[in-house]
Residue, then its C-alpha position, 0 to 999 in steps of 0.5 A: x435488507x441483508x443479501x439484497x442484489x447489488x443492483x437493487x442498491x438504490x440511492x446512498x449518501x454513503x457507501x462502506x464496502x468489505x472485502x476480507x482477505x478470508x471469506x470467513x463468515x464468522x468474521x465477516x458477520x462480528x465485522x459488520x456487527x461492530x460497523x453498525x455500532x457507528x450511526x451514519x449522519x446520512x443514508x448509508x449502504x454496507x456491501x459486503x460478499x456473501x456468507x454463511x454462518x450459524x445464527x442471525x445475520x446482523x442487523x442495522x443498528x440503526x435504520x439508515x444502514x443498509x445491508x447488500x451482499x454482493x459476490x464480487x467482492x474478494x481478496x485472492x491471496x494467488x492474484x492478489x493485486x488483480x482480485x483487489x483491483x476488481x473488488x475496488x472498481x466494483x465498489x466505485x461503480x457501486x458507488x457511482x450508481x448510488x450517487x454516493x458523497x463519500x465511499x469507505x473501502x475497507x481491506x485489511x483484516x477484519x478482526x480489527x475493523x470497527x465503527x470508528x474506524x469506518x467513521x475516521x474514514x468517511x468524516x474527514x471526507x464528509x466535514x472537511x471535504x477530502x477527497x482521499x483519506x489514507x490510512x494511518x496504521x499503528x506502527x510497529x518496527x518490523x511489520x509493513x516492512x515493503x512499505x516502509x522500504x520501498x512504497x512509502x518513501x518512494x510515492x512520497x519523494x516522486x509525488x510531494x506528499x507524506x503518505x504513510x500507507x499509499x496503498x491503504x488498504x482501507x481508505x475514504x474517497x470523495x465523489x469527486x475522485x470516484x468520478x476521477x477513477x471511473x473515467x480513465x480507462x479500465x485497464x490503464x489504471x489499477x484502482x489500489x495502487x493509483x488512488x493516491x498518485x491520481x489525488x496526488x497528480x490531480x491537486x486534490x485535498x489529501x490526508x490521512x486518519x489514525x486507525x489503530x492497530x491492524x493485522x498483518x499476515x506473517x511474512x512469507x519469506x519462501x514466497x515473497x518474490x511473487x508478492x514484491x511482483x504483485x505490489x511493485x508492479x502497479x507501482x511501477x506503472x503509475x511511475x511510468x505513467x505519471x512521469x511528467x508530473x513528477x520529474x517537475x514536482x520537488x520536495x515533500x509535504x506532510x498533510x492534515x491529520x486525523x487522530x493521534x499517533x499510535x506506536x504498537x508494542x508487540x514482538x521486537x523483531x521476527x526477522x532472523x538475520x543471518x537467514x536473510x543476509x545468506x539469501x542475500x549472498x546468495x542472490x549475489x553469486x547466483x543472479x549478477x547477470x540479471x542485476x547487471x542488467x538492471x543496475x550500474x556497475x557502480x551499484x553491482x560493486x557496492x553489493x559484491x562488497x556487502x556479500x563480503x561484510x560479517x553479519x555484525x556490520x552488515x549495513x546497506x547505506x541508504x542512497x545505494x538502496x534508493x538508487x537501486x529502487x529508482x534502477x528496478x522501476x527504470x528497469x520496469x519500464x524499459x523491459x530489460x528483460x520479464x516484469x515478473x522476472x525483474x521484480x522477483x531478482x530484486x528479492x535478495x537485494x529486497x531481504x539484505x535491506x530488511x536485515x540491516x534495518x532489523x539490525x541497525x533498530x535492534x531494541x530501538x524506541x519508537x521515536x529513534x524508528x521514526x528518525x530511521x525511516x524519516x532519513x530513509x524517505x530524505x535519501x529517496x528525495x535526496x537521490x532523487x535527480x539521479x532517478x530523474x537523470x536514468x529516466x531521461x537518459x537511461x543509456x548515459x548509465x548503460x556499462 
C-alpha cells in the first residue's frame, strides 16, 4: 500500500514515521528496505514523505507492515526547529487517529537508520511499558558538542533525570504521552523539545535505548548562531514553563537502559582551536554591551580575563559556563533585549567552551570522556541554586 493517503491510514497497533534531513529518494527507499527487515509483533503502519527513485518501490517484508506517504513530513535545514515541530505533531496525531499503542519517530540521518533500531525504540514501550524511549547514541568526544554542552547536563540538573540525548531526534512513545502532547495547546508546546520535560514533569516511565552509531552533519561554524537560536530557544520555553516544577525537583537519576554502550572511534578531533578562541576574543571586544546585559559583572570578569589567557591554558571552569547557560535562559525569559539576538551572543562564549573541551580531551580514552562530562553535568547541578536564586530575584544580580 505504498503512496496511500494519510487519511486512509486506518487502524495500527504501532506507528514508525521518517522524516529525513534530505528528501533523497535513494535514501529513503534503502532506509525503508532495512526497517521492513524488522518483523512487528502487532499491525504496523511505516509513514514516510513521498519520492522518487529508479526501480521498485519497497515492499513489506512482511504482511503487518503497512506502507503510507504522506507529504508533510520534512526537515527544513533554514527553519528547522519549525518544520521538525510540524513534521512530529503530525505524526502524533497520525497516531492518535491510528488508535496506535506505541509510535517510533525517526529523524536522524537515515543512512544509518535499521530495523533494530526501530525495534530498540518500540519494544522498551511495548514490553515493559515506557512511555519515552531516548535515545542513546555512539559516543564520540567531538560530535553532538551542543548537547553535550548545553542540552544535555542542563534537562538533567532541572528536571532529575539522566538523558542522554533530551532532544532525540528519533525516540519511542506510548499512547499515553501521545494523548499527553495532543492535549496542550498547539502553540504552547514545541513537540521535540517538550517530549522529554513533559515525561519528565509528568512522572512517567522513562529510558533510553542504544541505537549505535548516528550521522551527524559537520558543524557549520559560519552559521552556528542561527543554529544554537533554533535549539535553545524551545529549550528556554520548557524552562519558563516548567519552572515550578523544577526549582523544587533536586538531585538526578539515571534510568532503565536498553542495550550497551557503544564508544565511536573516528577522527579525534575537528576542531581547530585556536579558530575558535579568536571568535571567542573577538565576541569579548565586540559584544560587552549585550553580555552585560545578560550576565553579572562578576561573570563578564571572568571572560575579559579568559580573552587574556594564551591558547595553551586556556580553560573555562565549568561553574562559570553553567552560571552563564542558567544567565541566557534567565535572560530569555526576562527579553532583556531580542530572543534571536540574545541566543545568537552567546555563540563565542558557546565556541570558547568547545575549544577548552577540545583542548582539555586532547587524546583522551573514552572513559576519561565520560568522567569529563559527568563533572560537567554535577557543576550544572551544583549551581544549580544560583539558577533558582536569578529566577526568583533576577534583579538582586542586576549591576
Amino acid at each position: 500500500m505504498a503512496g496511500s493517503e494519510p487519511e486512509q491510514i486506518g487502524t495500527a497497533d504501532l506507528v514508525v514515521g521518517l522524516i529525513p534531513a534530505l528528501h533523497d529518494g535513494p535514501v529513503i527507499a534503502d532506509a525503508i528496505r532495512r526497517i521492513l527487515q524488522f518483523t512487528p509483533p502487532l499491525q504496523a503502519v511505516l509513514i514516510h514523505p513521498p519520492y522518487s527513485s529508479e526501480g521498485t518501490e519497497p515492499t513489506p517484508s512482511h504482511p503487518q507492515w503497512r506502507l503510507v506517504a504522506d507529504p508533510r513530513l520534512a526537515q527544513d535545514r533554514t527553519a528547522m526547529a519549525q518544520s521538525l515541530g510540524d513534521s512530529f505533531r503530525v505524526m502524533f496525531e497520525t497516531s492518535r487517529t491510528a488508535g496506535a499503542r506505541t509510535c517510533a519517530v525517526i529523524a536522524s540521518d537515515l543512512s544509518t537508520v535499521t530495523g533494530e533500531w526501530v525495534a530498540r525504540l518500540l519494544q522498551p514501550a511495548l514490553d515493559e511499558h515506557f512511555d519515552l524511549v531516548a535515545p542513546s547514541y555512539a559516543r564520540h568526544p567531538f560530535e553532538g558538542l551542543i548537547n553535550r554542552a548545553i542540552i544535555y547536563p542542563l534537562v538533567r540538573a532541572l528536571y532529575g533525570k539522566r538523558i542522554r540525548n533530551p532532544l532525540g531526534p528519533d525516540f519511542g512513545i506510548s499512547s499515553r504521552l501521545l494523548e499527553r502532547m495532543n492535549g496542550g495547546p498547539r502553540g504552547r508546546i514545541h513537540p521535540l523539545a517538550s517530549l522529554a520535560t513533559e515525561a519528565a514533569t509528568g512522572g512517567m516511565k522513562i529510558c533510553q535505548a542504544h541505537l549505535g552509531p548516528r550521522v551527524l552533519p559537520k558543524p557549520d561554524w559560519p552559521n552556528l548562531g542561527s543554529l544554537l537560536s533554533q535549539v535553545l530557544s524551545p529549550l528556554f520555553l520548557d524552562v519558563e514553563r516548567y519552572a515550578s516544577y523544577w526549582q523544587h525537583a533536586r538531585n538526578s537519576e539515571p534510568i532503565p537502559e536498553f542495550g550497551e554502550a557503544i564508544f565511536s572511534a573516528g577522527p579525534e578531533s575537528a576542531v581547530e582551536v585556536a579558530k575558535l578562541i579568536e571568535s571567542f576574543a573577538l565576541g569579548t571586544r565586540n559584544l560587552p554591551e549585550v553580555w552585560g546585559m545578560i550576565l553579572p559583572p562578576s561573570t563578564m570578569v571572568e571572560l575579559r580575563r579568559l580573552a587574556r589567557q594564551d591558547s595553551g591554558s586556556f580553560s573555562l571552569p565549568d561553574e562559570t559556563w553553567a552560571r552563564i547557560v542558567y544567565d541566557f535562559a534567565l535572560a530569555h525569559r526576562l527579553r532583556t533585549i531580542s530572543r534571536d539576538q540574545m541566543l545568537r551572543a552567546m555563540t563565542p562564549i558557546y565556541l570558547g567552551w568547545v575549544a577548552s573541551y577540545a583542548l582539555e580531551l586532547e587524546n583522551a580514552t573514552p572513559e576519561a570522556v565520560e568522567q569529563r562530562l559527568e563533572r560537567l553535568c554535577i557543576a550544572y547541578e551544583n549551581t544549580k541554586s544560583y539558577f533558582i536564586s536569578r529566577w526568583r530575584w533576577p534583579d538582586r544580580f542586576n549591576p
